[in-house]
N, C-alpha and C positions, 0 to 999 in steps of 0.2 A: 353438762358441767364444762368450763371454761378450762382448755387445758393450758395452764402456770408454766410449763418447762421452759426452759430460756432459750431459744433458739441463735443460732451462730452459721455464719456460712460454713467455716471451718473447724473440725473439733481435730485438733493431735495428742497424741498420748506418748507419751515420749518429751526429754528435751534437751538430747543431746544435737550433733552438725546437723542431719537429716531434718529433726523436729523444727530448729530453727529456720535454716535455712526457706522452708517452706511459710515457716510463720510473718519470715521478713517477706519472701515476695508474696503472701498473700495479702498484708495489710499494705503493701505499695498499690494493692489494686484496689483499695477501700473496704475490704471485704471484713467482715468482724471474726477474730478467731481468740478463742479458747485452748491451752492449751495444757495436759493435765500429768503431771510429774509426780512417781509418790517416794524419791527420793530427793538425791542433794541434785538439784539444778545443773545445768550444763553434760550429762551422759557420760559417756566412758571416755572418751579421750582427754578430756581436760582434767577429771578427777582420777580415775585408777588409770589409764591408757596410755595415751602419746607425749602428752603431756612430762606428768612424774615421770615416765621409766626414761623419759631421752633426756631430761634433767640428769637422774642418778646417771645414767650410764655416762653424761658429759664429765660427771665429776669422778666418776671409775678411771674414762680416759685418759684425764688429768693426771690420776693418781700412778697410772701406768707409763705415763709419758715421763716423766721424773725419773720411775724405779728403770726407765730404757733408756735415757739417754744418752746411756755411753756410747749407742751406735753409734755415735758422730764423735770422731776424733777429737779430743781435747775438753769434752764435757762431761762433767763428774754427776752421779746421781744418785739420788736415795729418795725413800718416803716414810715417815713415822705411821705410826695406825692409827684407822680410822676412828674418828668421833660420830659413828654412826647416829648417835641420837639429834647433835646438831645437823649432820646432813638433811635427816628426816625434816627435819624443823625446817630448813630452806626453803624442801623439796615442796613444803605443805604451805608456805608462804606465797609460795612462790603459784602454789597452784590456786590459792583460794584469790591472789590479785589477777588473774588471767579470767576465772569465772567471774569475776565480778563484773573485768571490762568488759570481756567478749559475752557476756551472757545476763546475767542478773541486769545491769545497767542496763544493757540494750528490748530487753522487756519495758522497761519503761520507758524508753527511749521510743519505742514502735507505737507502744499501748496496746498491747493484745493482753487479756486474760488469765492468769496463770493461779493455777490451783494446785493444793498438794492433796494429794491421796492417790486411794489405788482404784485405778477405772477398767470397768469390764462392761462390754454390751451387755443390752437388756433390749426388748422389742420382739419386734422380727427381722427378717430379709426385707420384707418390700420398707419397713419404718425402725429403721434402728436406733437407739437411744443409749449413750453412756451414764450409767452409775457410779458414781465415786463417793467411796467410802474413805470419809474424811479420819486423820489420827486423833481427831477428838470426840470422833464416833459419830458423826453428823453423817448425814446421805445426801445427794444432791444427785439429782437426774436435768442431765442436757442433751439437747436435739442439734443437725448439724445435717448443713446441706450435701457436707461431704468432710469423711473421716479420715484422720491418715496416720497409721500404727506406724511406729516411728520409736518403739521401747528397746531398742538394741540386743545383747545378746551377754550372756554371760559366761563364765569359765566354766566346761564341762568336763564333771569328774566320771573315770571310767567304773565299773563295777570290778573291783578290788579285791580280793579274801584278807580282811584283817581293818582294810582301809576305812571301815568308819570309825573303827577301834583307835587308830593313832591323830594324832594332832600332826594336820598338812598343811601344807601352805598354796595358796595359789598367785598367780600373778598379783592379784589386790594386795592379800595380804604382807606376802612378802615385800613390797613396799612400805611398809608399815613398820619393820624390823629396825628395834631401838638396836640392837648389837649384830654383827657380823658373823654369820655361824661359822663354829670354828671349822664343821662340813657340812656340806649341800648334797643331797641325789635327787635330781632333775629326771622326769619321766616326759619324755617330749623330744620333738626334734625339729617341730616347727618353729617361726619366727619369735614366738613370746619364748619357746624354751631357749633359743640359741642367745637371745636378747637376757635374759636374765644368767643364764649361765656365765657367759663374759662378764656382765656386773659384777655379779655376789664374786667373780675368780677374782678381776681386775681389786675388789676388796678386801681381799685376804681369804676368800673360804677355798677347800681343795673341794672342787667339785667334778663330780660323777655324772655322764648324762647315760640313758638309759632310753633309747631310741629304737623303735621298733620296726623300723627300714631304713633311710639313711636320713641325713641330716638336710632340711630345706628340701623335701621327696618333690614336691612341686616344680622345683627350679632341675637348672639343665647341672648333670651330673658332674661335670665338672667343679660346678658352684661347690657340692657335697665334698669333694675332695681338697678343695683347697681348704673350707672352714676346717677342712679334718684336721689339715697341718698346721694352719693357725691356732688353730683349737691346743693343739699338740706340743707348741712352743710356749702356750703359754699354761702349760700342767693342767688343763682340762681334759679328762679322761673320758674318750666316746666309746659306747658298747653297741655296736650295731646291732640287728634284726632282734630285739632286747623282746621276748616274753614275759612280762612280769605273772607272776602264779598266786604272790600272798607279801602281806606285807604285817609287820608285827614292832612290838617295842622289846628293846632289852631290858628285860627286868633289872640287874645290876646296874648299867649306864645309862639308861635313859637317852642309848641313842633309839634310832629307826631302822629298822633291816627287814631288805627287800631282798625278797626270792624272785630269782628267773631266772629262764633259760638262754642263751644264745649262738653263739657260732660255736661256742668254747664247750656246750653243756649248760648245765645246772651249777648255778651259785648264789652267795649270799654277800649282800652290800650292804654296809653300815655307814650311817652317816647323821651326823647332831640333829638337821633340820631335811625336811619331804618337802618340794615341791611338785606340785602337778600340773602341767602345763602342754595337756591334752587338747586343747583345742578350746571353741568359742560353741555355744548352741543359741538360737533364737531366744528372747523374752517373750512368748506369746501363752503359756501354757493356762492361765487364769484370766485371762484376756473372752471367755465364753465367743472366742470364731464361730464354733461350729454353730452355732444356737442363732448366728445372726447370716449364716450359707458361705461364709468363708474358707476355704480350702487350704489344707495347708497338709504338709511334705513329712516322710520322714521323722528329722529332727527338730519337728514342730514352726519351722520355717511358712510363710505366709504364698503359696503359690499365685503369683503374680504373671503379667503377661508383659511384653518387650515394654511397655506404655506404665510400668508400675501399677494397673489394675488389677484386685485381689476378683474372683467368682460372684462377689456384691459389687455392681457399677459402683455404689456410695461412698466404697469402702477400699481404700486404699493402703500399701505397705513403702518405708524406705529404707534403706540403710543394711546393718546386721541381719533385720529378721524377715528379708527375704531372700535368704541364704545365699547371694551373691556377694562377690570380694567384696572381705571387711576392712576394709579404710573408711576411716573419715572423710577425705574427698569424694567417696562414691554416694557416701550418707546425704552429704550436702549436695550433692548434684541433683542425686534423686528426689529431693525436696522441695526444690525447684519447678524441676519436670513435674511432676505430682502439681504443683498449682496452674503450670503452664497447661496441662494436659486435663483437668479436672473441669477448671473456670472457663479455660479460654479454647478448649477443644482443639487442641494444637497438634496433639498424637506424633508426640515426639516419643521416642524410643531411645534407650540405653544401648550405646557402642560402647565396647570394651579392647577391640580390636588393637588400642595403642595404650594401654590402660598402664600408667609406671607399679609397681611396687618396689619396696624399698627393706630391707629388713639393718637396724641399725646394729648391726656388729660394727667392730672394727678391725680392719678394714670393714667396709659396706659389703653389703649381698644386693645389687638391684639389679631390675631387668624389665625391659618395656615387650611389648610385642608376645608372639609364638617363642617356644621352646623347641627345637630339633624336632622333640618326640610330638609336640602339639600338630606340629606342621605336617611329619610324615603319616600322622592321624586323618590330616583332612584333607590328604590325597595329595600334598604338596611335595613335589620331586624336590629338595632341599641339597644348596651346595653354602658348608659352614667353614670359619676359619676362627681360630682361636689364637688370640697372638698375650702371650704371658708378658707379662709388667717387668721384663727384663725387656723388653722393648721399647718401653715410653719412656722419656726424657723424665716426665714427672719423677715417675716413683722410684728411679737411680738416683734423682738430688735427693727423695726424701730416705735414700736409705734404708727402703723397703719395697721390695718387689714380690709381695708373695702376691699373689692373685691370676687375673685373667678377663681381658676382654673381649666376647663371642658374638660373630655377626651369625644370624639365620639368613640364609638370602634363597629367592626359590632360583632354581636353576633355571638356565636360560637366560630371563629376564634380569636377574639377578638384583632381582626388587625386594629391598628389607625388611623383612618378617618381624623379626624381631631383636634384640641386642639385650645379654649379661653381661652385667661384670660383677666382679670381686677386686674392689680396688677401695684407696682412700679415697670419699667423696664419690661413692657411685652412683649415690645419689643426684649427683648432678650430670653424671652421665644419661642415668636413665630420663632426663626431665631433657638433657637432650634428642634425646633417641624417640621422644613423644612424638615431636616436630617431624624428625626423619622417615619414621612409621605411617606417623599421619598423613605425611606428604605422599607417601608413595615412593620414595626417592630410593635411589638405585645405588650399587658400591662403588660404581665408576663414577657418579654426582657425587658422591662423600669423599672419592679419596682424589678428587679436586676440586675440592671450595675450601677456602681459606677456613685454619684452626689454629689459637691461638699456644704460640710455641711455652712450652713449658706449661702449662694445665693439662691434667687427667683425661680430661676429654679431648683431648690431640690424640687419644688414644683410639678412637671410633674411626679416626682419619687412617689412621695407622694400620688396622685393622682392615680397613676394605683395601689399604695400596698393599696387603697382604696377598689377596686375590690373582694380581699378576704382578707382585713384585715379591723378591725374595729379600724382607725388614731389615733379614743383619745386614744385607749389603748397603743398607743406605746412610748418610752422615745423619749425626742428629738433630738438622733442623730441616731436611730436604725434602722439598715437596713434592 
C-alpha cells in the first residue's frame, strides 16, 4: 500500500516569534514547511503578552503622568476615570492590526502551509508523524524531515486550598477587564506581577501584592528595594516572603480573601478581583514526546542541547518550552538557529552571556549581563559600584531620581559582567550594555568614550568614572 501522508521538509507546531521565525528562514531556503496552530495565529506576545500589556501600561503611564505633574513647578494636573471598556477596545485593535501585518499577512507572503488544530506525534522515534485534529473533527497526518515544537508556554496556577473554588484572573485574562477593580491582590512578584500591579494601581485599583521572597528575586537586590519604594509612593502595598495557605470568597461581599502567613504572622486579605501571576510553564503536555523519545524536564519543558536539539535528532524545541529565558527575542533567535543548525548543519549554539531583559514598570527594571550573586557563583572575584540617579543629569531635569545604575566588573581586569538599572528608559540602557558586555570592554574604556550629555544612558559613563572618581565632586557635564 502507497503511503498518501504529505510529506514537508519542515513541520512546526507553534506560531508564535520562535515558530515564525524559523518558518521565514526556512522557506528563504526553498524548503517546504507546514506549520500547525490550534489557536489565534501569532503566539503570546502579540495576543495576550508584550504586545497588549505594554499598550495598557503606555496608557496607565499616561494617566499617571497627568495625576503627577505638579512635580514640575508651575503645572497643574488631574485625571477623570478610566473608560476601561474603550481602552480594552484600542488595546484589541490595536492588537488584531499587528497580527495581521507581522503575521497572518506574512504566511502568505512566504507560502508556507498553515493549519488549525491541535497536533501531537504519532509513529515512532526512528519515523515520527504529526496528527492534527482538525475543530471540525477532521484528522490529518503529516510527515517532516525535521520538527520544531515551538507551542510556547502558558500561565502557571499554583495548587491553592480554596482556589479552584474562586473566580481568578491571570495575566490573559486580566487584560480583558471591561471595568477597573475597585481592588486587586496580586500573588507574584515576578516581571508579569510587578507589570500588571503598576497597571491595574496607575488605573485606579488599591492593590496588594503578595510575594513570596522579594520582588524581581532574579535581579540584583537592590533592583527589589527600589521597586519597593516606587511601589510605596505610588500606594501599592508589598507583603514580602508571603505564604499563601487558602484562598475563599466572602459570602456577604463577594469580594476574595486570602490567607497567609508572613513576616508579620498569619492574616487575611480582601480584595474585589485575584490575580495570579505565578509564573509561565511549558506547552508540551498533550504534545505525546514521550511516545516519539523526547526528553523533557521537570516542568514539562523540552530538554534540549546548546544547538536547540530535543533526545530525537528529527525533533527539535524553541522559544518558552524549552525552559530557557522567556522573551520573544530568544524565541525568534532560536528559530532561526534551529533551520541554520538542522538543514545546513551549522551547530551553532545559544549565548546568553550578554542577554538584555527588561521588565516594563516605570521607571524601568533592566539589566544585561551577570548579577553580583550570578558572578560570585561562578567563581568570579567581582568589584561593583552603584551610583543612584541623583547622580545623572537626566533624571534631576526629569524630576525624578528614584532608581540606580549598577556595574558588575570582575576585579582586577575590571572587565564588565554585567549592568542594572532602575531608571526611566532602562530599557535603553540595557540595549546599551549589550554592545559593552559583548565587547568585552572594561570600566576605564566606558568612563572615556564619548556619551551623549543629558540621556539616561550617560549614566553607565557615570558609573564606571565612579570606580576612581568620587561623582559628587564632578560639574554636570564633565568628562
Amino acid at each position: 500500500m502507497t503511503d498518501t501522508t504529505p510529506e514537508f521538509d519542515l513541520a512546526v507546531i507553534g506560531s508564535g516569534g520562535g515558530a515564525f521565525a524559523a518558518a521565514i528562514s526556512a522557506t528563504k531556503l526553498g524548503k517546504r514547511v507546514v506549520m500547525v496552530e490550534r489557536g489565534t495565529t501569532g503566539g503570546t506576545c502579540v495576543n495576550t503578552g508584550c504586545i497588549p500589556s505594554k499598550a495598557l501600561l503606555a496608557a496607565a503611564g499616561a494617566r499617571h503622568t497627568t495625576l503627577t505633574a505638579h512635580r514640575f513647578p508651575g503645572i497643574s494636573s488631574g485625571a477623570g476615570s478610566v473608560d476601561m471598556e474603550a481602552l480594552i477596545a484600542g488595546k484589541r485593535s490595536l492588537v488584531e492590526q499587528l497580527r495581521t501585518d507581522k503575521y497572518v499577512d506574512l504566511v502568505r507572503e512566504y507560502g508556507w502551509d498553515l493549519r488549525k488544530g491541535d497536533a501531537a506525534f504519532a509513529g515512532t522515534a526512528d519515523d515520527p508523524v504529526l496528527e492534527i485534529a482538525g475543530a471540525d473533527g477532521g484528522r490529518d497526518t503529516i510527515r517532516a524531515q525535521h520538527y520544531l515544537v515551538a507551542s510556547g508556554s502558558a500561565p502557571w496556577i499554583p495548587s491553592i486550598e480554596g482556589l479552584d473554588d474562586v473566580e481568578y484572573l491571570t495575566s490573559t485574562s486580566a487584560m480583558e477587564l471591561e471595568e477597573v477593580p475597585e481592588s486587586l491582590i496580586i500573588v507574584g512578584g515576578g516581571y508579569v506581577a510587578l507589570e500588571q500591579a503598576q497597571l491595574f494601581s496607575r488605573l485606579g485599583s488599591r492593590v496588594t501584592m503578595l510575594v513570596r521572597s522579594r520582588l524581581a528575586s532574579h535581579e540584583e537586590p537592590e533592583a527589589a528595594q527600589a521597586l519597593m519604594e516606587i511601589f510605596g509612593d505610588e500606594g501599592i502595598r508589598v507583603l514580602h516572603r508571603a505564604q499563601i495557605e487558602s484562598v475563599r470568597t466572602d459570602p456577604a461581599t463577594g469580594d476574595v480573601i486570602v490567607r497567609a502567613t508572613g513576616l508579620g504572622g498569619r492574616d487575611e486579605y480582601s480584595a474585589t478581583r485575584l490575580l495570579i501571576a505565578t509564573g509561565r510553564r511549558p506547552v508540551t503536555r498533550d504534545l505525546n514526546l514521550t511516545g516519539v523519545g523526547v526528553k523533557t524536564g521537570d516542568q514539562g519543558e523540552i530538554l534540549v542541547n546548546a544547538m536547540l536539539a530535543s533526545s530525537n535528532k528529527r525533533i527539535w524545541a524553541a522559544g518558552d518550552v524549552t525552559g530557557h529565558p522567556e522573551f520573544v527575542y530568544v524565541a525568534a533567535a532560536h528559530g532561526s538557529l534551529v533551520v541554520d543548525n538542522a538543514f545546513g548543519d551549522a551547530g551553532r549554539s545559544v549565548d546568553y552571556h550578554h542577554l538584555p531583559r527588561v521588565t516594563f514598570t516605570s521607571p524601568n527594571l533592566a539589566a544585561v549581563g551577570m548579577t553580583d550573586k550570578q558572578a560570585t557563583a561562578a567563581g568570579i572575584r567581582c568589584e561593583c559600584r552603584v551610583l543612584p540617579l541623583e547622580y545623572v543629569p537626566r533624571a534631576l531635569v526629569n524630576r525624578d531620581t528614584r532608581g540606580f545604575i549598577k556595574i558588575v566588573a570582575e576585579a582586577g581586569t575590571r572587565r564588565i559582567l554585567g549592568i542594572t538599572a532602575v531608571a526611566d528608559n532602562a530599557g535603553e540602557i540595557a540595549a546599551a550594555g549589550v554592545y559593552i558586555v559583548s565587547a568585552g570592554m572594561t570600566v576605564d574604556q566606558v568612563a572615556n568614550l564619548w556619551s551623549p550629555y543629558l540621556t539616561m544612558a550617560e549614566g553607565i559613563k557615570i558609573a564606571a568614572q565612579a570606580y576612581t572618581t568620587d561623582v559628587s565632586r564632578l560639574s554636570c557635564c564633565a568628562i
